[in-house]
N, C-alpha and C positions, 0 to 999 in steps of 0.2 A: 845535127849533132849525133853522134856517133854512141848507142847506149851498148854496156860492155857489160856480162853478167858471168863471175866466175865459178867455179865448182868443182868438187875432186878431193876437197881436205879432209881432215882427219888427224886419229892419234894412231901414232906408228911407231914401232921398236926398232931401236938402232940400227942399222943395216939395211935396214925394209926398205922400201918402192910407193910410191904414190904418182897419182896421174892428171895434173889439172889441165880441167879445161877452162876455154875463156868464148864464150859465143857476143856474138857481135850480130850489130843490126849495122843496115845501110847497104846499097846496092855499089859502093865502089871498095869495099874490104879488100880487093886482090892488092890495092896498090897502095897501103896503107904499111911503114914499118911498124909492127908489134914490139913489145915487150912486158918482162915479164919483173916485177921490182918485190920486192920483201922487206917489211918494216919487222926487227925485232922489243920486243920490249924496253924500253930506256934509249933505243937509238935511233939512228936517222935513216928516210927511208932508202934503199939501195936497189940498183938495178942488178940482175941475176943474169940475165939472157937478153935476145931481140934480133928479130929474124926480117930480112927485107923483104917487098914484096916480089922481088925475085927468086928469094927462097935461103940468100944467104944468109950465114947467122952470127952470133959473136955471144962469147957468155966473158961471167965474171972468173976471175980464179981462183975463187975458192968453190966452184962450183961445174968446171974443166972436168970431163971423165966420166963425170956424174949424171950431169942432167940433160938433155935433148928437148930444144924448143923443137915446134915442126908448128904445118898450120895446113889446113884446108877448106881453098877460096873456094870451092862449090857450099860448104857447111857453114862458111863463115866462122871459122872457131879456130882457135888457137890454141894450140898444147902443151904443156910443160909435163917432161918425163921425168922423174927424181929416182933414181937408184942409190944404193949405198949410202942412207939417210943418216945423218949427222944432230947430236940434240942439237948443236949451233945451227942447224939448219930451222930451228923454229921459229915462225915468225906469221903472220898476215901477210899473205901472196895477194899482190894486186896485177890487173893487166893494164893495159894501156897503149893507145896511139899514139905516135912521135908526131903525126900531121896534125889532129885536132886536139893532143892533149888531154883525151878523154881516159878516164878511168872507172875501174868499177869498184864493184863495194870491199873486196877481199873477200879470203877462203882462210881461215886458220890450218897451218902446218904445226903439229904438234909431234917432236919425234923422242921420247921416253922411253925409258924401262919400267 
């Protein structure tokens, strides 16, 4: 079982930048598709990003421009880059594997004036 522990949130002013990471256990992470999903208040949860273990990526559109999955299989962890932060953008950031379905606890994204 694949334990997945996220980090990076915070409260941030419209336009700001934030950085999460996602570290991961287990000795086969290179070949593992990541992603990156956000649940806001009242709704359902959604996928943001998701990078293969080849390195390709694919994001959501409302999310295009903005943010940059990336990952590094020596560190085992995974990143989500957030530029030009949106209050819509707030929510509980979770990670996850697409092979074992594994998830972690979330990171609250808070983006306010």
């Amino acid at each position: 079982q694949v334990q997945l522990v996220e980090s990076g949130g915070g409260l941030v002013q419209p336009g700001g930048s934030l950085r999460l990471s996602c570290a991961a256990s287990g000795s086969i992470f290179s070949i593992y598709t990541m992603r990156w999903y956000r649940q806001a208040p009242g709704k359902e949860r959604e996928l943001v990003a998701g990078i293969f273990g080849g390195g390709g990526t694919y994001y959501a559109d409302s999310v295009k421009g903005r943010f940059t999955i990336s990952r590094d299989n020596v560190k085992k962890t995974m990143y989500l880059q957030m530029n030009s932060l949106k209050p819509e953008d707030t929510a509980v950031y979770y990670c996850n594997t697409r092979e074992t379905n594994s998830w972690g606890q979330g990171t609250q994204v808070t983006v306010s004036s």
